[in-house]
N, CA, C and O atoms as a GROMACS GRO file, in nm:
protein
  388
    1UNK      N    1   3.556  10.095   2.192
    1UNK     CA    2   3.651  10.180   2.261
    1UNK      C    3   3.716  10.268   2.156
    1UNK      O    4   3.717  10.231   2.039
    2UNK      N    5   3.763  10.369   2.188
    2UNK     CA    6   3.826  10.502   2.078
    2UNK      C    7   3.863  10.568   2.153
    2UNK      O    8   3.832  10.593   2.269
    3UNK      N    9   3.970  10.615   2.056
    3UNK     CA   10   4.063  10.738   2.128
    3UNK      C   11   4.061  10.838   1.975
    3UNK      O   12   4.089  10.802   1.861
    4UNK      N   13   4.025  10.946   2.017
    4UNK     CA   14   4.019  10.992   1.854
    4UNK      C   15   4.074  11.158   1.915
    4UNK      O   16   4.048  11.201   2.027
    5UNK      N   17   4.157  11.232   1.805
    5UNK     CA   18   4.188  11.365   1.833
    5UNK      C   19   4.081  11.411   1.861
    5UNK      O   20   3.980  11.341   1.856
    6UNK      N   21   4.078  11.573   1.906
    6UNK     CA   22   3.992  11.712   1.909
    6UNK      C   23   4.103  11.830   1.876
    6UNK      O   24   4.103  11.936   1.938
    7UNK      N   25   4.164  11.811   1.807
    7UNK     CA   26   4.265  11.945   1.813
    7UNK      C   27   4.201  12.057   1.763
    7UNK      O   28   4.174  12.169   1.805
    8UNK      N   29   4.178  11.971   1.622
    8UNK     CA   30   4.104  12.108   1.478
    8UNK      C   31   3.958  12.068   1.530
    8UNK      O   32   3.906  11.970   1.582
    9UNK      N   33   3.909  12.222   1.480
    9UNK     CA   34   3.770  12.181   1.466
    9UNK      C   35   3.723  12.127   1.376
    9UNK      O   36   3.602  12.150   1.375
   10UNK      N   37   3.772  12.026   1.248
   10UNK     CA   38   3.738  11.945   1.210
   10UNK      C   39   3.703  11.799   1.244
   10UNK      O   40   3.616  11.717   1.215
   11UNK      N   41   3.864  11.809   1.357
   11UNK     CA   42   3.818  11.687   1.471
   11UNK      C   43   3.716  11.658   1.573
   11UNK      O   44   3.640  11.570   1.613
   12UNK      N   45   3.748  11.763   1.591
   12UNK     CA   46   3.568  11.788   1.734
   12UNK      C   47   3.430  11.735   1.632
   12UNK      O   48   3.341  11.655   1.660
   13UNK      N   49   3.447  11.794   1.537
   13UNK     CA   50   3.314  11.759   1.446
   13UNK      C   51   3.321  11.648   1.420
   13UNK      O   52   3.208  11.601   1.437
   14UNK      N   53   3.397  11.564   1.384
   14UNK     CA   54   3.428  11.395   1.357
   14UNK      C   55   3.394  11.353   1.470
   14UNK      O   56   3.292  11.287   1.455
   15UNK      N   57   3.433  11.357   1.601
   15UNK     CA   58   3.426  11.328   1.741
   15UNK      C   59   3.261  11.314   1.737
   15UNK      O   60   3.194  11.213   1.718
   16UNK      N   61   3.215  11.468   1.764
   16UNK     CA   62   3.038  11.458   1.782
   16UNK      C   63   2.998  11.368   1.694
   16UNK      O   64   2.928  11.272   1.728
   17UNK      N   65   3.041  11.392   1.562
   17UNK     CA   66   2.929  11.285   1.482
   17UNK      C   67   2.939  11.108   1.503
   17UNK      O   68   2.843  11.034   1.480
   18UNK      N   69   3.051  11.069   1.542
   18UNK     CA   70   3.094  10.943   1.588
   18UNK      C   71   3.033  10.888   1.722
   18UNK      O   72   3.004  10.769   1.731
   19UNK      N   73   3.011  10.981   1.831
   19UNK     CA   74   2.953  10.985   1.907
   19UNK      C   75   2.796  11.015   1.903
   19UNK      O   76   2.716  10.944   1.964
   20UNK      N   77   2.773  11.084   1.854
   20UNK     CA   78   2.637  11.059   1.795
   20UNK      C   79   2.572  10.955   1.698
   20UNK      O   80   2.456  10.912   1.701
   21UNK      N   81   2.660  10.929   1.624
   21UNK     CA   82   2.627  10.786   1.579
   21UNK      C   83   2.622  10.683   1.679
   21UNK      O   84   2.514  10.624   1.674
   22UNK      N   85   2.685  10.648   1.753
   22UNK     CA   86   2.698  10.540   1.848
   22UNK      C   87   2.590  10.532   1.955
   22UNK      O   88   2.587  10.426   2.018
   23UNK      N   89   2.479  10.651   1.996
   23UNK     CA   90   2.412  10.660   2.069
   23UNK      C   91   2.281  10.668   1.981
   23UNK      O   92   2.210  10.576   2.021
   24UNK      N   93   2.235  10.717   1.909
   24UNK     CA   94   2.184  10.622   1.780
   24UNK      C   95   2.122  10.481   1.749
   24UNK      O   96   2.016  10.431   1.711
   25UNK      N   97   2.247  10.446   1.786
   25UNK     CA   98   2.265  10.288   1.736
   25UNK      C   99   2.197  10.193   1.879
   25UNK      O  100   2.159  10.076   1.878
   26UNK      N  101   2.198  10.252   1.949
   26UNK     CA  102   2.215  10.199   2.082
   26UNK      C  103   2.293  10.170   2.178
   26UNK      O  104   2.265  10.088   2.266
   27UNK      N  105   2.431  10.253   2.169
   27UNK     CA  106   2.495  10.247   2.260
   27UNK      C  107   2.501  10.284   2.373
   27UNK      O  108   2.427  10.380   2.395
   28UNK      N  109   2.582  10.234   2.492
   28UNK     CA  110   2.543  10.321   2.607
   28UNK      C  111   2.670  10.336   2.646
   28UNK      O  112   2.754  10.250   2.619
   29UNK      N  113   2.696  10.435   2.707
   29UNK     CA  114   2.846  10.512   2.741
   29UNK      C  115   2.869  10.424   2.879
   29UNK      O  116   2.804  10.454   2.978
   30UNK      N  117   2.959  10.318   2.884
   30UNK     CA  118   3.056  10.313   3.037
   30UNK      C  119   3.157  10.349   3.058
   30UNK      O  120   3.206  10.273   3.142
   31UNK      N  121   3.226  10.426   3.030
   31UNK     CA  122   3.297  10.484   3.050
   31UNK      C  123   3.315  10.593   2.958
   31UNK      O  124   3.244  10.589   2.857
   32UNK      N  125   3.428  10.731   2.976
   32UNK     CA  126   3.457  10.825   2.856
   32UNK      C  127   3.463  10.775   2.758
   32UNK      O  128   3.351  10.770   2.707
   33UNK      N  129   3.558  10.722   2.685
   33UNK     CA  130   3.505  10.668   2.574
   33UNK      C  131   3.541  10.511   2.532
   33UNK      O  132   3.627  10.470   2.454
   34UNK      N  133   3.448  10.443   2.608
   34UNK     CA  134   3.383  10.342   2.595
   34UNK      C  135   3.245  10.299   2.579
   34UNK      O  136   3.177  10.286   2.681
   35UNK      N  137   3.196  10.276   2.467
   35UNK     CA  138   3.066  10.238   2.459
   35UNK      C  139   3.044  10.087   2.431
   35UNK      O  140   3.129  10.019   2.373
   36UNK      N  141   2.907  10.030   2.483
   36UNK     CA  142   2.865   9.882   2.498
   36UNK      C  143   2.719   9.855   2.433
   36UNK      O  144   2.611   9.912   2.450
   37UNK      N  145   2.750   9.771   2.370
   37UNK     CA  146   2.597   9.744   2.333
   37UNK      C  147   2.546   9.587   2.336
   37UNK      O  148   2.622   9.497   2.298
   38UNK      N  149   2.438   9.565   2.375
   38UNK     CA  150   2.424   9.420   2.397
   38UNK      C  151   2.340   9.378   2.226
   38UNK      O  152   2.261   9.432   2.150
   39UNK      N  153   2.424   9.241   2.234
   39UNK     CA  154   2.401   9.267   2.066
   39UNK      C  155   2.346   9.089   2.125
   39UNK      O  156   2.381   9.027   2.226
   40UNK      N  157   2.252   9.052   2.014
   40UNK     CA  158   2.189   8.905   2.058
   40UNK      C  159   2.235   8.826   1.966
   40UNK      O  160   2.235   8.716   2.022
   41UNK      N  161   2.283   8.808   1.839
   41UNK     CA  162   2.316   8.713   1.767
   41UNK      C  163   2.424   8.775   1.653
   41UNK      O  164   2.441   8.889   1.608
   42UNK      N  165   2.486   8.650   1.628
   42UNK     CA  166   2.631   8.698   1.533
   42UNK      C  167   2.580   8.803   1.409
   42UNK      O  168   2.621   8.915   1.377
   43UNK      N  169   2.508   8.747   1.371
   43UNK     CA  170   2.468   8.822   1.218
   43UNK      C  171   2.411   8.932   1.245
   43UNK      O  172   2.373   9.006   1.154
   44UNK      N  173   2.393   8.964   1.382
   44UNK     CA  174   2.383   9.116   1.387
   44UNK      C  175   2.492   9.191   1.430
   44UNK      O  176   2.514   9.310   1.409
   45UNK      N  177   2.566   9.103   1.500
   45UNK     CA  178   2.734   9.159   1.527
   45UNK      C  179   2.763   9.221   1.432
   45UNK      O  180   2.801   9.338   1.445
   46UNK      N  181   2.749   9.137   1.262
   46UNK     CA  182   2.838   9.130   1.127
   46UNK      C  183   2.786   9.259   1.104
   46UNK      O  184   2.864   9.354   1.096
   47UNK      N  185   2.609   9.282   1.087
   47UNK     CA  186   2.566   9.416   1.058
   47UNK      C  187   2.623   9.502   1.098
   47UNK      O  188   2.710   9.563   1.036
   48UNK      N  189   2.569   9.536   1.264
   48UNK     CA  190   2.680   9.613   1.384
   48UNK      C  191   2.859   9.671   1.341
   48UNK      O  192   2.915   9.780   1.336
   49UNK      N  193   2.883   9.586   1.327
   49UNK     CA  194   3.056   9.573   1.232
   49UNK      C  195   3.081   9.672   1.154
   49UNK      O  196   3.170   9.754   1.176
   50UNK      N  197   2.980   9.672   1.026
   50UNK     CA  198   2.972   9.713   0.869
   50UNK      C  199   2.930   9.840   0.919
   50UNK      O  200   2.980   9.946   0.884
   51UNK      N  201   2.822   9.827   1.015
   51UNK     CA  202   2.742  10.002   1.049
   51UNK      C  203   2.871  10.108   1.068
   51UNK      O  204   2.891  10.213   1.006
   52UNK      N  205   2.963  10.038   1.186
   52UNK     CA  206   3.042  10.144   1.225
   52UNK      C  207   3.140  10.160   1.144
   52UNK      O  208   3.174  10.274   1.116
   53UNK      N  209   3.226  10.018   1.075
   53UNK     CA  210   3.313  10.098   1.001
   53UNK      C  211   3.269  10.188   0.887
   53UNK      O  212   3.361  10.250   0.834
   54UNK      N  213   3.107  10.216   0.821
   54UNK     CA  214   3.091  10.306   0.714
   54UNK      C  215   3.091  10.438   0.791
   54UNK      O  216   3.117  10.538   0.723
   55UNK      N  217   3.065  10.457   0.922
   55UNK     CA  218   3.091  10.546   0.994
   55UNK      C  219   3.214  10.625   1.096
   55UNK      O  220   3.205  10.724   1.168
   56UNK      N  221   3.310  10.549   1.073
   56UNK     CA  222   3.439  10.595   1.132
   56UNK      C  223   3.529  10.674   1.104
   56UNK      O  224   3.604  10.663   1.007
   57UNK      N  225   3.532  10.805   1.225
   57UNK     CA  226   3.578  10.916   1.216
   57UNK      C  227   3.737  10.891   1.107
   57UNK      O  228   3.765  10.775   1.077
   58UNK      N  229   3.806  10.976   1.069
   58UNK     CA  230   3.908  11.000   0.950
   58UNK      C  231   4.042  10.943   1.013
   58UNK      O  232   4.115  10.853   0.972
   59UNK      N  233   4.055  11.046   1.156
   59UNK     CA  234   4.216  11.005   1.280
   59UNK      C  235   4.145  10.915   1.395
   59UNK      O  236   4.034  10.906   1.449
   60UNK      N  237   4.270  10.854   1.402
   60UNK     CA  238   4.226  10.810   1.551
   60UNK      C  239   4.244  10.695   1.572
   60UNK      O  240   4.342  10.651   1.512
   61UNK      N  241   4.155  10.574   1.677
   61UNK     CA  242   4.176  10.462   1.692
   61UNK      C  243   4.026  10.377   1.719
   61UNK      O  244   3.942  10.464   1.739
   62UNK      N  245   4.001  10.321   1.722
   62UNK     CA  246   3.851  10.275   1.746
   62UNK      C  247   3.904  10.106   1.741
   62UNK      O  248   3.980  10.063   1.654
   63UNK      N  249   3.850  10.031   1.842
   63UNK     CA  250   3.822   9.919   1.839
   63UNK      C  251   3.756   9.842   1.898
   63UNK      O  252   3.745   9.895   2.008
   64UNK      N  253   3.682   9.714   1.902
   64UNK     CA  254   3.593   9.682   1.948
   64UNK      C  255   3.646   9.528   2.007
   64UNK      O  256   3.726   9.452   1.954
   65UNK      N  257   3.587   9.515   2.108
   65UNK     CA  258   3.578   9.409   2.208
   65UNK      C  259   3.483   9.283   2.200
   65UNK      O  260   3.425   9.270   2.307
   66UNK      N  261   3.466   9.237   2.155
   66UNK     CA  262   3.341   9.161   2.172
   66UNK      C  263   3.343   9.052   2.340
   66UNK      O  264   3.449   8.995   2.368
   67UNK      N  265   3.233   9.036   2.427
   67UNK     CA  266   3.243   8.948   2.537
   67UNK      C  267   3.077   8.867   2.519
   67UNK      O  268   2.982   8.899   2.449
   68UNK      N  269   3.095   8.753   2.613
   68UNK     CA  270   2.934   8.706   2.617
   68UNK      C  271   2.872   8.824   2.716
   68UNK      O  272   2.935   8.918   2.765
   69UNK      N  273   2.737   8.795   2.732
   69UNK     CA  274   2.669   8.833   2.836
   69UNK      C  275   2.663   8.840   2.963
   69UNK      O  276   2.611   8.912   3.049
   70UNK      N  277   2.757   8.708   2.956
   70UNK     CA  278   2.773   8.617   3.112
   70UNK      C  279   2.917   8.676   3.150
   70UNK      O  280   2.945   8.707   3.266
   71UNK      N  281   3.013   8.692   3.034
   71UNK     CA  282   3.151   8.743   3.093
   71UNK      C  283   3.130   8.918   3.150
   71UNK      O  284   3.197   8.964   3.242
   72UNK      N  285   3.046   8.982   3.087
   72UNK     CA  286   3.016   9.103   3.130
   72UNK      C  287   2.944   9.117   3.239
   72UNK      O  288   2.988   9.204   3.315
   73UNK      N  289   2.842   9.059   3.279
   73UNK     CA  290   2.773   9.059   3.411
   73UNK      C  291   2.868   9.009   3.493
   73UNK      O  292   2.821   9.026   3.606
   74UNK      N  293   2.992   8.947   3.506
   74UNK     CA  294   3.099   8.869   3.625
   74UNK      C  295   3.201   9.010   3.619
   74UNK      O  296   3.287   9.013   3.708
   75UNK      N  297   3.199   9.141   3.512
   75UNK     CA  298   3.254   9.235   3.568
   75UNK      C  299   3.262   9.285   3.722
   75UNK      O  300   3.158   9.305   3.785
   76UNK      N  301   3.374   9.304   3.773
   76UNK     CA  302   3.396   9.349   3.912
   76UNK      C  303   3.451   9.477   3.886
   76UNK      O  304   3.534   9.506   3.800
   77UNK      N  305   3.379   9.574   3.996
   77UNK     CA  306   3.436   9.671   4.009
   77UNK      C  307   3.565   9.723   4.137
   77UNK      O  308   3.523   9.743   4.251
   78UNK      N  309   3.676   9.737   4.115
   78UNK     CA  310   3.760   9.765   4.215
   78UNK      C  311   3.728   9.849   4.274
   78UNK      O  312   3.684   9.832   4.388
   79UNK      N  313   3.739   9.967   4.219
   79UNK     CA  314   3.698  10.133   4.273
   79UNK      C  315   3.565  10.206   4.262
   79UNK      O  316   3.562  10.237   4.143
   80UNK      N  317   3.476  10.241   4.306
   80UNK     CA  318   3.354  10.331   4.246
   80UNK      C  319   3.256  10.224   4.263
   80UNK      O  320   3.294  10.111   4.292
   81UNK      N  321   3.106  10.258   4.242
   81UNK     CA  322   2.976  10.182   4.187
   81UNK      C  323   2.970  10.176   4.084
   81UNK      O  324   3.034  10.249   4.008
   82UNK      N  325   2.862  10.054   4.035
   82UNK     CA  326   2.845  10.052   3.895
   82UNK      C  327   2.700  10.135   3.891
   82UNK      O  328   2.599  10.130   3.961
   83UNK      N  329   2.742  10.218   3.771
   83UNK     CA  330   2.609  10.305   3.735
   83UNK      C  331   2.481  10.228   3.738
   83UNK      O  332   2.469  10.113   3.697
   84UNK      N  333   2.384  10.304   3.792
   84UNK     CA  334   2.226  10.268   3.821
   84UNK      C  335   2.151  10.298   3.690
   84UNK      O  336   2.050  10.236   3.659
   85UNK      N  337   2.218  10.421   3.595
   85UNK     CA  338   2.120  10.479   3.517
   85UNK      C  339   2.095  10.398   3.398
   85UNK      O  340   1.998  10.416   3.325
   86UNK      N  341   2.202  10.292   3.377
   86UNK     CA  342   2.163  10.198   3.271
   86UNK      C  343   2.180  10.028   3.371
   86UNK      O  344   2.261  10.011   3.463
   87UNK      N  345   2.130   9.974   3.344
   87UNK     CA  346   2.111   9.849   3.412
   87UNK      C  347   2.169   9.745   3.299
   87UNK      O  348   2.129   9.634   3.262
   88UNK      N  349   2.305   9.845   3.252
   88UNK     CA  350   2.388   9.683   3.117
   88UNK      C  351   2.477   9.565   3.191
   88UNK      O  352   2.540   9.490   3.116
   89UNK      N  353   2.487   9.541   3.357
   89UNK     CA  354   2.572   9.471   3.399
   89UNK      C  355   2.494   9.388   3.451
   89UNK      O  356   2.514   9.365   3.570
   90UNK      N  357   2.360   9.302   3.368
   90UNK     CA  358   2.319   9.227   3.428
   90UNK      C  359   2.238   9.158   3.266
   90UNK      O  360   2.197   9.209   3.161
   91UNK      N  361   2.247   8.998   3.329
   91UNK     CA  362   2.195   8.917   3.242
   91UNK      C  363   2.020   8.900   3.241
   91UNK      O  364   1.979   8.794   3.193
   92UNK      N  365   1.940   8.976   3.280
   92UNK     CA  366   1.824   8.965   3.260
   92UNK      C  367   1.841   9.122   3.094
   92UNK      O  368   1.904   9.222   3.060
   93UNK      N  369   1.711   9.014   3.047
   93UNK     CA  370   1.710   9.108   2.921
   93UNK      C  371   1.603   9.150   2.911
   93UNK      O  372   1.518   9.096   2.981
   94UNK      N  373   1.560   9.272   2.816
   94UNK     CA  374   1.472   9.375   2.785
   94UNK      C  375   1.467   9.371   2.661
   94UNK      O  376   1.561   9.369   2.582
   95UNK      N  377   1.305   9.369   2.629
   95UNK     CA  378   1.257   9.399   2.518
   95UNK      C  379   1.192   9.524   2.512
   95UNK      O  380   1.122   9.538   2.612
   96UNK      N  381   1.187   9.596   2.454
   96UNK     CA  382   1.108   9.762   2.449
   96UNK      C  383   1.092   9.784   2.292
   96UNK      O  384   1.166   9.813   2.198
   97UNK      N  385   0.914   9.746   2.320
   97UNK     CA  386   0.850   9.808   2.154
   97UNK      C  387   0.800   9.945   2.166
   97UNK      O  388   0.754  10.002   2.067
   0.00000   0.00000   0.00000
């Protein structure tokens, strides 16, 4: 999750590249700016971790959540559907070579 300026256009450029890093990596956007990634074991968390903070924009706020698999698939939605175009609210997993 992040909340980061756009005032200067130095910020916007921090913004894209942060955001472009994160999609990259494998993130997938649920919300504005919230991104999720299903990560399978701690020691790749730790990697995951190290990746972003060598990458974190200059202002701002960024922090991360960690949940199981199982607490994220029991997400309920109050208002709206849950997006179709990524299938991250469910505990069946995907491998893609």
């Amino acid at each position: 999750m992040f909340d980061l300026p756009v005032d200067t256009s130095r910020e916007r450029r921090e913004y894209r590249k942060f955001v472009k890093f994160l999609l990259n990596e494998g993130y997938v956007r649920s919300q504005y700016s919230i991104y999720c990634k299903l990560i399978l074991n701690r020691g790749t968390l730790n990697h995951q971790l190290s990746k972003l903070k060598q990458n974190l924009p200059s202002n701002g706020i960024v922090q991360t959540l960690i949940v199981t698999e199982k607490q994220f698939s029991d997400m309920t939605y109050l208002v709206g559907e849950p997006s179709t175009k990524y299938d991250v609210n469910t505990t069946e997993r995907m491998l893609e070579l």
